[in-house]
N, C-alpha and C positions, 0 to 999 in steps of 0.2 A: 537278764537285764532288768533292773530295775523302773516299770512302766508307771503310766498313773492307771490307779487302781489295784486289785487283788494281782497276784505274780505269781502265785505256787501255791497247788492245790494237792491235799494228801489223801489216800483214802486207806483207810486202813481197816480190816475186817477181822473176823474170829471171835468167841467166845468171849472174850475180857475185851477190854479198853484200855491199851497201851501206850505208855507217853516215850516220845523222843524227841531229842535234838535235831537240828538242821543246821548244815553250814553248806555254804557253797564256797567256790574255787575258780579263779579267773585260770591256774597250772594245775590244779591236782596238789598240790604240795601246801601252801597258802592256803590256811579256812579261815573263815568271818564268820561267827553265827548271823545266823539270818532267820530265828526264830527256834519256837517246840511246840510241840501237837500232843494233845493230851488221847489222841485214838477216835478212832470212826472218821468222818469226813472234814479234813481242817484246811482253815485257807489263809495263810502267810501274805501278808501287805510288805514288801522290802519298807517302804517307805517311813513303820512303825521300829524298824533295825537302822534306820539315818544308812542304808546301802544307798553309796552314788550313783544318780544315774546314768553316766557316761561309761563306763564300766559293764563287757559285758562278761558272763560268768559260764562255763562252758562243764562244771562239775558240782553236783548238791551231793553231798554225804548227810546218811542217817545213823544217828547214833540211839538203840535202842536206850531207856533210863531202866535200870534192874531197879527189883522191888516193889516194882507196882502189881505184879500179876505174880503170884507161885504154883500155878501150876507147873505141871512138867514139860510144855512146850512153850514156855512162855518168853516171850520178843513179839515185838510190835509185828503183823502179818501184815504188809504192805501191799494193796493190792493193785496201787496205780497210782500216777502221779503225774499232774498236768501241769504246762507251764507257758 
């Protein structure tokens, strides 16, 4: 749900600094981006994506961005995510 103030926080760890996408989902089936996190600690405002506030959202999907990092394990290492 779209609150005043910060709404979703990512942390993401490992070696490199990995960027990805974020959508959330009021069904699982339906995504709206709702922001990207360029890696390490990031903090997504809905309010900066015009996300309505009446609307609550029950699914956030992370889409790794290839290309930023080549080594051979590389995807975003997600290591928590607050909301």
């Amino acid at each position: 749900m779209n609150l005043k103030g910060k709404d979703i926080y990512i942390f993401e760890v490992g070696s490199e600094k990995e960027a990805a996408n974020i959508e959330i989902s009021e069904n699982g089936i339906d995504w709206v981006k709702a922001g990207s996190i360029s890696g390490g600690k990031s903090i997504i405002d809905l309010d900066d994506y015009y996300i309505p506030t009446d609307v609550i959202y029950y699914y956030l999907k992370i889409t790794d961005l290839r290309g930023y990092c080549k080594s051979k394990s590389a995807g975003a290492d997600i290591d928590a995510i607050a909301a």
